[in-house]
Structures are given as structure tokens and as C-alpha cells.
C-alpha positions in Angstrom: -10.3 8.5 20.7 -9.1 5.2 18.7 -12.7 3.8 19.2 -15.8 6.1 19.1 -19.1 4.8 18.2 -21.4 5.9 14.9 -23.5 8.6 17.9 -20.8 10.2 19.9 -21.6 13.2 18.3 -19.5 16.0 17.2 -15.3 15.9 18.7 -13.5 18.6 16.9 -11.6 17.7 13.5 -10.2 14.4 12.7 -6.8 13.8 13.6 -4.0 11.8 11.6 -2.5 9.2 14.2 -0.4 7.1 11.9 0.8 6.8 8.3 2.1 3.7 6.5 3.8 3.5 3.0 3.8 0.0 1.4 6.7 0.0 -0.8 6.1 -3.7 -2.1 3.0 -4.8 -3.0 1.2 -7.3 -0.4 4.7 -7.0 1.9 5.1 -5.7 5.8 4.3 -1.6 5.4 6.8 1.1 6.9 5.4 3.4 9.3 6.1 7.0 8.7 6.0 10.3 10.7 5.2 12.1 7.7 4.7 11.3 3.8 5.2 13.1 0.6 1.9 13.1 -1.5 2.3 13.1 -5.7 -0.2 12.6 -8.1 -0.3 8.9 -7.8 -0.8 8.7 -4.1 2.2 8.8 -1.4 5.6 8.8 -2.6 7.5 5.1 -2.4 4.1 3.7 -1.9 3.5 0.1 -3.7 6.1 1.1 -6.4 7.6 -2.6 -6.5 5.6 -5.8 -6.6 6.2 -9.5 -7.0 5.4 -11.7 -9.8 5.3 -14.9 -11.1 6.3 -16.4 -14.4 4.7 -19.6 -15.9 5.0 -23.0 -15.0 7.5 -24.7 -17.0 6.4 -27.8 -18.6 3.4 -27.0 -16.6 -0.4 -27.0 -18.0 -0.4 -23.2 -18.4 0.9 -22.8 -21.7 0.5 -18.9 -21.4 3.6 -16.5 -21.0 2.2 -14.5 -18.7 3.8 -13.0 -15.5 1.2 -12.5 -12.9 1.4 -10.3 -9.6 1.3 -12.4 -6.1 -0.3 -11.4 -3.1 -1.6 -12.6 0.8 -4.8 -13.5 -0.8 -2.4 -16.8 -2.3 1.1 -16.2 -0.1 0.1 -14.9 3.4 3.7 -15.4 4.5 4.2 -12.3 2.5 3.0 -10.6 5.9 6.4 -11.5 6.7 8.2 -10.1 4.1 9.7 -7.0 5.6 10.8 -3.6 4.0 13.3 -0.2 4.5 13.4 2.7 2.3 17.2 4.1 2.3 17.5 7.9 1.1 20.5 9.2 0.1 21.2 12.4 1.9 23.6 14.2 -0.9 24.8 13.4 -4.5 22.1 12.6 -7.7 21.5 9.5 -5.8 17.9 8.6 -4.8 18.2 5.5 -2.6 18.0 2.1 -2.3 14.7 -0.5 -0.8 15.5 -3.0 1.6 13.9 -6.4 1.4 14.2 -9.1 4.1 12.5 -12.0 4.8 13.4 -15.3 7.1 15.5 -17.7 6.1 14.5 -21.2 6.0 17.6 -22.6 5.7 19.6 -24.6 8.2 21.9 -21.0 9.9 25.0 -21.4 10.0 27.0 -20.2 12.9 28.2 -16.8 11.3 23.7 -16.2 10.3 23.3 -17.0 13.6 26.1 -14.2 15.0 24.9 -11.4 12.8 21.3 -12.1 13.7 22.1 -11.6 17.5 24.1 -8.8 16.6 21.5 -7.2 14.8 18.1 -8.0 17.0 19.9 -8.9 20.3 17.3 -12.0 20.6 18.6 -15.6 21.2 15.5 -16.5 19.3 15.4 -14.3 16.6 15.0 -16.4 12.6 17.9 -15.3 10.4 17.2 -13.2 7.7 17.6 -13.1 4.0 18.1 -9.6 2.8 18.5 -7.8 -0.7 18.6 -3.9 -1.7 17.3 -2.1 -5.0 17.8 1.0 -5.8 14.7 3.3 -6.0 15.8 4.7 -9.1 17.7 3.0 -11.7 19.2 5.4 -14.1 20.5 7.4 -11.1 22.5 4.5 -9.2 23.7 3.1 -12.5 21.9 0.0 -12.9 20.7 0.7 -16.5 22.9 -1.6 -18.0 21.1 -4.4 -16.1 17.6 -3.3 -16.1 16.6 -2.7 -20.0 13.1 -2.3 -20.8 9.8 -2.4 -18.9 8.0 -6.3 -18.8 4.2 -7.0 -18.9 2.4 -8.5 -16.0 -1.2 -9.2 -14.9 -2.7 -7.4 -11.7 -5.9 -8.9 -11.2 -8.0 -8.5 -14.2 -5.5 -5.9 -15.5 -1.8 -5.3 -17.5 0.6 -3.5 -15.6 4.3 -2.9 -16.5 7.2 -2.3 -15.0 10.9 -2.6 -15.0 12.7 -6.7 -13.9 14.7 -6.1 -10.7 15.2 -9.9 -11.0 17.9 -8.9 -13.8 19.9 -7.4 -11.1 22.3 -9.8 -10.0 21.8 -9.5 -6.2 18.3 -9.6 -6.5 18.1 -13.3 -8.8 20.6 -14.3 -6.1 17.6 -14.2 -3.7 14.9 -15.4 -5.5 15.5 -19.3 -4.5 15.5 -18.6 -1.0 12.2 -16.2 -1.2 10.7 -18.6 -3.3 11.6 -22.0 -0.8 9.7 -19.1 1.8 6.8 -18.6 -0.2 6.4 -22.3 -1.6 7.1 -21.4 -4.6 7.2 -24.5 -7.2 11.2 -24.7 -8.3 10.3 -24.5 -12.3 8.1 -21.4 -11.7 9.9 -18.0 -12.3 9.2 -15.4 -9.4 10.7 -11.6 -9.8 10.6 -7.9 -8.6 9.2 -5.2 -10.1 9.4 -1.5 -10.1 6.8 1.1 -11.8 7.7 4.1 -12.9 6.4 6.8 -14.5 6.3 5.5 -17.7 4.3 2.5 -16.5 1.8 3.9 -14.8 -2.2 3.5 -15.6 -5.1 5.7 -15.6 -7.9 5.0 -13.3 -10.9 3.3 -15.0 -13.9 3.5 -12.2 -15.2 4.9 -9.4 -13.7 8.6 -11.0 -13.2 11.7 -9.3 -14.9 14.3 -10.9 -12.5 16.6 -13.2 -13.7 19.6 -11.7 -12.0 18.8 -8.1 -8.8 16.5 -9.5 -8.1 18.7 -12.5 -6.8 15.6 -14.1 -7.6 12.1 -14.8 -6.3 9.9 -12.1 -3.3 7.7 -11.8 -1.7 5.2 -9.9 1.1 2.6 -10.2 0.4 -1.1 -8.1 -2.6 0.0 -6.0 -5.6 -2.0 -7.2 -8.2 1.2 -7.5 -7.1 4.7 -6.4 -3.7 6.3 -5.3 -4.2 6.9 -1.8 -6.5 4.9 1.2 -7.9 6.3 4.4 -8.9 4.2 7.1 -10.5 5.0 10.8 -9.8 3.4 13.5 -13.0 4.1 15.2 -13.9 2.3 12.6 -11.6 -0.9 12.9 -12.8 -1.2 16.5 -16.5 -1.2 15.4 -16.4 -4.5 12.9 -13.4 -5.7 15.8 -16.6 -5.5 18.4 -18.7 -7.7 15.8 -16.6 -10.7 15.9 -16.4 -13.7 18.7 -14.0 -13.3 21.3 -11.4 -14.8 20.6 -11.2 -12.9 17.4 -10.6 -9.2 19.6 -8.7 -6.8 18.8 -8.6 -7.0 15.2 -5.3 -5.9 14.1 -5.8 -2.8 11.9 -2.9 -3.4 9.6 -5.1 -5.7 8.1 -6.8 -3.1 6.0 -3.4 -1.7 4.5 -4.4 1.8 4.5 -2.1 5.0 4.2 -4.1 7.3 6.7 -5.0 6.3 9.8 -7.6 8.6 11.6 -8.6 8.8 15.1 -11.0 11.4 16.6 -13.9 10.7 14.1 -17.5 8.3 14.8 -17.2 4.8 13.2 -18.1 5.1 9.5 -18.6 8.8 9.4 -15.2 8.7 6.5 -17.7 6.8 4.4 -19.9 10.1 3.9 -16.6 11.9 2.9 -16.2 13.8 -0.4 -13.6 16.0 -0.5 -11.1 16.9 2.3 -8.4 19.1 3.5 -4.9 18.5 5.8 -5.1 20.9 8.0 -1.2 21.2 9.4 -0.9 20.5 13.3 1.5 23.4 13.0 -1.2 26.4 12.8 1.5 28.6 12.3 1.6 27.8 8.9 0.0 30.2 6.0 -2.1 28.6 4.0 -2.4 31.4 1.3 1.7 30.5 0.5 1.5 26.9 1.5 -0.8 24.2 0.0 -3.2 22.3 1.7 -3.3 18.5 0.7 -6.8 18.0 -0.1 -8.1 14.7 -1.4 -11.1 13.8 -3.4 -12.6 10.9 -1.9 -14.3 8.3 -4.7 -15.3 5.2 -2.7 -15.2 2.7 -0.3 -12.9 0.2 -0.3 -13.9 -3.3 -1.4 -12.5 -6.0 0.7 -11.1 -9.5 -0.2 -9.9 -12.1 1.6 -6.4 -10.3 2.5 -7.5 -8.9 5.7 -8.5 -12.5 7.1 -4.3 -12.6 6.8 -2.6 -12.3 10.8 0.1 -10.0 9.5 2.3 -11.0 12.7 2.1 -14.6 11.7 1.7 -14.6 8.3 -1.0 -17.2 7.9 -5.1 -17.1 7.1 -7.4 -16.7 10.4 -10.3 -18.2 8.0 -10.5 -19.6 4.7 -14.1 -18.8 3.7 -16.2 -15.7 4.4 -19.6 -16.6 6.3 -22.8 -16.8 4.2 -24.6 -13.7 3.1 -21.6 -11.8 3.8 -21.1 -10.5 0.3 -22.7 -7.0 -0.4 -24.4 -4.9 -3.4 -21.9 -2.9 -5.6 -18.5 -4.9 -6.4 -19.7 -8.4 -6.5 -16.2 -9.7 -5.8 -16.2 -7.9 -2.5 -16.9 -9.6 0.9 -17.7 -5.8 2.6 -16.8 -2.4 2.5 -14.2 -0.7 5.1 -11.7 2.1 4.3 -12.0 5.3 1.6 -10.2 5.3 -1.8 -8.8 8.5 -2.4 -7.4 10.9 -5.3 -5.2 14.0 -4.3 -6.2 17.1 -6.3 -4.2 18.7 -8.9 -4.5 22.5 -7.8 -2.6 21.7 -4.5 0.2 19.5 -6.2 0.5 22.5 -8.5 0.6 25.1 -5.7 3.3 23.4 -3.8 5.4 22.5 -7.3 5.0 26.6 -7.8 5.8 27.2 -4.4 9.3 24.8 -4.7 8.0 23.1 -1.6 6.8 19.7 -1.0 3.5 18.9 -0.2 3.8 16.7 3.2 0.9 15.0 5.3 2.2 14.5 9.1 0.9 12.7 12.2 -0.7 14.8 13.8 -2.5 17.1 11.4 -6.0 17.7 11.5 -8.6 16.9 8.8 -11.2 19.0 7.5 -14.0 17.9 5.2 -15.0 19.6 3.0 -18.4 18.1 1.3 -20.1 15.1 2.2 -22.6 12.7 0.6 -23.3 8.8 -0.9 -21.0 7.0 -2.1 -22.3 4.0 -4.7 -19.8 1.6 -5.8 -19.1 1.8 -9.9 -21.3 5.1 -10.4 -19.2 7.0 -12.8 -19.8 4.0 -15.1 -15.7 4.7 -16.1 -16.8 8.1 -17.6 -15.7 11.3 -16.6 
């Protein structure tokens, strides 16, 4: 089922096998059993993201901060993450961040390392915690005011974890990690409502979405699928010794198995079907997602996300493709969740959940061209 060919012809629905959340930018993804979808994708997904300040007494005399990723830092791959809820209380939660340390251990890093992996060989860890909302754990004094930073070609905003004490206590250590120059800033940051963007191409229509869409740190769209009938197919393309290709390359939020290689790519709009059938559908929403458009690939998924380090350095000749001339190929669906579900289950007081294991049904299909909409709705 995790690697059916373009023909095999027609297998039932397709079925969720595994969901991921990404709650830092470009870091090691959490997977999940089942995910809370919101208007801007999957809740706790890439709402925190590194960033870099300028060189001081460098040649870039600009101020700005700029976002960091595995297309510059594969060890980021490395860069592990947990997302803590609080179970009572006003209290949301705190993120988890650990990476390894490359300092000489001491005897007691050493001890709690064993204790903690049971492994002889195990790489102590640096660790640091945030909490998922600042207001509500009481950190306001610390964290002011939202800060400007560049995302590729575009400004994002969000609020300066690095002002929390515990968190600029880490910083020389992530940055000795991620050869980071000593007079070059490098901070964490957390989007929130207030700092999130609309979407300016590839558009849903406003007839399905109800709204225009928006997303906080994702490059394009709130929410990706990804096949992995489809992984298997470009994996049987490369040499040998490149097989199997690791699917976490690709970063995606939905994994689907059940489904021919490629057939997501005619998808336009679909519904999660629960795997629990029991379920009424007239009094409980059905997460249903526009889908706008393939997913344009950089170098990031050249990145072994075990290792933390590039396979390859330079795509092969004539590998880049019509549509986004930055890309070097297509794999993967951008998606936008529609309003008139969100709505339903707000109505409803329930929350509107996708689990492994549910079933996908689409509902319209047809060709997807990269930059259509222009950025006109």
C-alpha cells in the first residue's frame, strides 16, 4: 500500500498513515496520532522559527534578521522538538528544544544522558523550553513586542524568545552547533495571531475557503499533503545506493498511503472521512481542504535528516521545471482548510481533528498550473 504505481487502478479511498507537526521551522518534526486543524494549517505547526541578526562589523551593513533553514544549516535535521500541554489551569504549554552538545560532557551530562536514553553512546544534549503562549505562562514582562524578520523574499514578524533568559542562555551552544559566526546574533521566534500573513499566490478560490488564506512560517499555504506511493516512485528513479529515500525529506503534514503515485496532484478539493463511521456527519464537521498546488522543491530534501548533512550539493542539469523557476521539481500538495467546516465545528464546540487512519475522499479533480491566480482572488 506505501508504494503503488501511476496504473494500479482503482483501491478504495485514501488512507491517512501518518501525521507530522513541525513546530520549529526547518527542525526534526513530531509525529502525531491525530492533529487539530485551524485556519492556518495544523495547530503548533511551524509557529517558532530561527533567525539570524547581522554580522557585526561585518560587510552587511543592513539590520535585518533573516530566518535560517537546511537549505544553509542541515544540522538543523538534528535539532529535535516536544510540544508539552498543560492538562488543567489557563496554562497552554511549553516547546521543548534539544539539540547535541558539542561540548566536552562532563561526568554528570554524561549520567543524565544514560539515564535518559539508556545508550553508552548516546551525544549529550542541550535542552531549552518555551512556553506556547506567552501571556498565559507569564512571560510578558520578558517578551515585549513583535520583531521584523525576512523569510525568503518576504517580512514576517513575530515575538523574540531570545529575550527569555533560558532561551539566550542557549544560543552559544546552538550556535557553536550550527557554525554560527560568534558576532552574528541568532534567536527564536514565535508567530501569533497578530503576526500572521495572507497568502499571495496560488489562491484558493473564495467560493470553497470562504476567506482569504493565512499562514504563519510555512513558505506558501497552511497545510501539505504528501503520498507515499509517491515518495517510492521518484525513490525508484535514483541510483542504488540512493534507495529508499527517506520521506521526511519532503516535510509534509499528511502522509497518504492507498492512492497511485501522483494521482494527489489532480486533487482539488477533499474531505476526512473519520475511520470511526460511527460518526454523524450532519452534527460533526468534516475537514475538507482546498487543494491549490504542487509543492515546489529546493534543495532541503537533498538534506539526510538522520545525519544532518547534504547527500548532493547541486541538482543535475535540466532538472529545473516550467512554473516556479526557483524550483528543482514538484512533489507534495499545498493545501488551504475551508472556512464552512472550521465554522461548523466552532458552532458545534467541538474541535475539528484529522487522525491516522481516516479515509480521504476527493471531491473534484483537475490541473493544477503553478502561479495561475496571478495573486488575485
Amino acid at each position: 500500500m506505501f508504494g503503488l504505481p501511476a496504473d494500479c487502478g482503482n483501491l478504495g479511498l485514501p488512507r491517512i498513515k501518518a501525521l507530522y507537526l513541525h513546530p520549529v521551522k526547518s527542525c526534526a518534526p513530531i509525529e502525531v496520532e491525530s492533529a487539530l486543524l485551524t485556519k492556518t494549517g495544523f495547530l503548533f505547526d511551524r509557529c517558532f522559527a530561527f533567525a539570524t541578526g547581522p554580522l557585526q562589523n561585518g560587510p552587511d551593513s543592513t539590520d535585518k534578521w533573516r530566518f535560517i533553514s537546511q537549505r544553509t544549516k542541515p544540522a538543523m535535521s538534528m535539532i529535535e522538538t516536544e510540544i508539552w500541554l498543560a492538562t488543567q489551569g489557563d496554562h497552554v504549554g511549553h516547546l521543548a528544544v534539544m539539540f547535541p552538545n558539542l561540548e566536552t560532557p562532563t561526568w554528570a551530562d554524561r549520567l543524565e544522558t544514560l539515564l535518559r536514553t539508556w545508550d553508552l553512546s548516546a551525544i549529550p544534549k542541550v535542552s531549552f523550553s518555551v512556553p506556547l503562549d506567552v501571556i498565559a505562562e507569564g512571560f510578558d514582562d520578558y517578551v515585549t513586542k513583535p520583531k521584523t524578520f525576512t523569510i525568503h523574499s518576504r517580512e514576517a514578524m513575530g515575538l523574540d524568545m531570545g529575550e527569555l533568559p533560558r532561551v539566550a542562555a542557549a544560543m552559544p551552544k546552538l550556535k557553536k552547533f550550527l557554525k554560527i559566526p560568534d558576532n552574528q546574533d541568532l534567536s527564536l521566534f514565535r508567530c501569533t495571531e497578530d503576526t500572521l500573513v495572507r497568502t499571495d499566490k496560488n489562491l484558493a478560490p473564495l467560493e470553497n475557503i470562504g476567506t482569504p488564506a493565512v499562514h504563519g512560517y510555512t513558505d506558501q499555504q497552511p497545510l501539505n499533503i504528501n503520498s507515499l506511493s509517491s515518495v517510492h516512485a521518484v525513490s525508484a528513479l535514483l541510483p542504488a545506493e540512493n534507495q529508499p529515500l527517506n520521506a521526511l525529506r519532503f516535510r509534509a503534514n499528511i502522509w497518504i498511503e492507498n492512492s497511485p503515485a501522483y494521482d494527489e496532484e489532480t486533487w482539488k478539493r477533499c474531505t476526512i472521512l473519520p475511520k470511526d463511521r460511527q460518526v454523524d456527519l450532519k452534527t460533526h464537521a468534516a475537514p475538507t481542504l482546498s487543494v491549490v498546488c504542487r509543492t515546489s522543491r529546493c534543495t532541503m530534501p537533498n538534506v539526510d535528516p538522520e545525519k544532518g548533512v547534504f547527500d548532493t550539493d547541486n541538482a543535475p542539469p535540466g532538472r529545473k521545471k516550467d512554473g516556479n523557476k526557483m524550483a528543482l521539481g514538484y512533489l507534495g500538495m499545498h493545501c488551504v482548510p475551508e472556512d464552512w467546516c472550521l465554522r461548523m465545528a466552532e458552532d458545534n464546540d467541538q474541535g475539528l481533528y484529522v487522525r491516522v487512519g481516516d479515509e480521504i475522499e476527493v471531491l473534484e479533480r483537475g490541473t493544477h498550473l503553478y502561479g495561475s491566480t496571478a495573486g488575485d482572488y
